[in-house]
N, C-alpha and C positions, 0 to 999 in steps of 0.2 A: 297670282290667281286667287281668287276669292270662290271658296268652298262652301255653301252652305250649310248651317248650323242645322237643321232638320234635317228628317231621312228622306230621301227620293224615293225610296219604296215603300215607305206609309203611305204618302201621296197615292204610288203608283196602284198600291196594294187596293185603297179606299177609289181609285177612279172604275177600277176593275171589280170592285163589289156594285159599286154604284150604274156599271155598266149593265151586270149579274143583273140587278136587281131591274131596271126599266126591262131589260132581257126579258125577265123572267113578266113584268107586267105585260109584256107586248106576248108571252107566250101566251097566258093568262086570257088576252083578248081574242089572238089567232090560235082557234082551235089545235095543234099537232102542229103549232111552231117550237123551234128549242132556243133556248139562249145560247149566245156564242162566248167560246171560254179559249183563253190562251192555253194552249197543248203545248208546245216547245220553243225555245230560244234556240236558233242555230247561227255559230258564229263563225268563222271562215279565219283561220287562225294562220302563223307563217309557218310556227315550230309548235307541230301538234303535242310533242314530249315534255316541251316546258308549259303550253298551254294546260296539258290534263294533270301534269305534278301541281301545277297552280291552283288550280279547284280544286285538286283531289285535298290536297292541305287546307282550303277554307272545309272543307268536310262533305263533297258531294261525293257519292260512289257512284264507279263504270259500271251502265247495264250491259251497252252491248258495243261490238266493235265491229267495222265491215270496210276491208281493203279492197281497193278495184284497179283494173290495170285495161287502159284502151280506152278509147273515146266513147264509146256507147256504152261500157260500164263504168265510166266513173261518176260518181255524185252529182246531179246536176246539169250533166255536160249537154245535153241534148236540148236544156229548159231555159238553164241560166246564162246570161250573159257575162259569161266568166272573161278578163280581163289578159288570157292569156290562153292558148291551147293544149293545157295540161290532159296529160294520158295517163294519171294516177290518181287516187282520191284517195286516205283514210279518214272512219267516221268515226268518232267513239262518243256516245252516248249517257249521259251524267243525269243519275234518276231515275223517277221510274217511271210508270205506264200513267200516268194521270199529269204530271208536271215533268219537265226535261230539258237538259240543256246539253246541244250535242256543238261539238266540236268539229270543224268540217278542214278537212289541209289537202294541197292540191302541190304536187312536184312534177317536174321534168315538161315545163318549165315551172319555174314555180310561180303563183301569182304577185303582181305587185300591187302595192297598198295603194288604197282607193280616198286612202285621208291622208290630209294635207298637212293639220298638227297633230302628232303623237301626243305633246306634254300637255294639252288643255280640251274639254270639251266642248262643242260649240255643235252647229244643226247639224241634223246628219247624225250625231252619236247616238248612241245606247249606253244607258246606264245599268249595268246588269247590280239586282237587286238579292241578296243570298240574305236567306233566315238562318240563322245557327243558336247551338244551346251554349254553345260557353266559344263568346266573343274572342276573351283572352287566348284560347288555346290557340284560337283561328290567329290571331295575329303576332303569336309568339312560332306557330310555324312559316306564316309567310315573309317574316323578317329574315328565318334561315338560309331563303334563298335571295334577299336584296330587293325585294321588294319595295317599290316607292309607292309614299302613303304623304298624300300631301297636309294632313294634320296626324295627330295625333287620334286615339276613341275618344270617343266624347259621347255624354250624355242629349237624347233629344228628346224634345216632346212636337209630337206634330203638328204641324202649325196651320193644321185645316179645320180644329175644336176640337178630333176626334181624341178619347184618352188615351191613345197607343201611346208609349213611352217606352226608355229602353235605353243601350248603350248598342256604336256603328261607330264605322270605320269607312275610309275611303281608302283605297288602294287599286293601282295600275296593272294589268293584267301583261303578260310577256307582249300583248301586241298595242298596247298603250290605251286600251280600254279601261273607263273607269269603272270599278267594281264597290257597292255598296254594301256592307258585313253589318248585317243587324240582329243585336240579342233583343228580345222584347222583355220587358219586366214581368213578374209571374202576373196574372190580374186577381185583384181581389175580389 
């Protein structure tokens, strides 16, 4: 499998300013319109406990946590077309009130996976994108628990013109998501 040498979440980062930004011109034009902004990533996990050990070690922190038990409290059940008829949910919540990535797990029964390859990403996936202050630290703890990291860190410069640069990592999340670890360099 061939990894790419840039960061997916420079990109992702600069589509999402660039969205901001026409956002903000089409507010600009339409009187008390607002730009639309990414509020949360919610992922839908197998083992909620290695899921939240997993981020908690790239260095996200639990805001909040909320357990449900029966078909019209659990997460979703009423909306989503869940894949199985679970009567359990726990949520737990990574981040805070402006950006968040929550963690969604579903037992009794437990759900089955909706992807076909675990070890490669293709359509359909999410690339989850994490900013961190010291890279190293991040990947000297996710090695602790076996973590597969299909290269090594490595240096990137993003290859849209924009100057973001910086050292990233690619590494497999307990449900075979790939996850992006990006230190950015200071800017001068």
């Amino acid at each position: 499998m061939t990894v790419p040498r840039f960061p997916l979440l420079a990109g992702v980062v600069l589509a999402v300013l660039a969205v901001g930004l026409s956002g903000e011109a089409a507010a600009q034009a339409t009187p008390g319109a607002r730009a639309a902004g990414l509020k949360r990533l919610t992922l839908v996990v197998n083992d909620i406990d290695k899921s939240l050990d997993f981020y908690q070690r790239i260095g996200l922190v639990k805001a909040s946590e909320k357990t449900a038990t029966g078909a019209d409290g659990i997460y979703g059940g009423a909306e989503l077309p869940l894949t199985a008829d679970s009567t359990h949910s726990r949520v737990v919540v990574l981040g805070g009130d402006d950006q968040s990535l929550a963690l969604v797990w579903y037992d009794r029964p437990s759900l089955p996976s909706a992807r076909g390859n675990l070890l490669g990403v293709g359509t359909g996936d999410v690339i989850v994108g994490i900013v961190v202050p010291d890279l190293e630290g991040a990947y000297a703890r996710l090695n602790q628990i076996g973590t597969r990291f299909p290269l090594p860190p490595g240096r990137f410069t993003a290859a849209d013109g924009t100057p973001a640069s910086g050292r990233h990592l690619y590494a497999y999340d307990p449900d075979g998501r790939m996850v992006e670890v990006i230190q950015l360099d200071a800017r001068k």
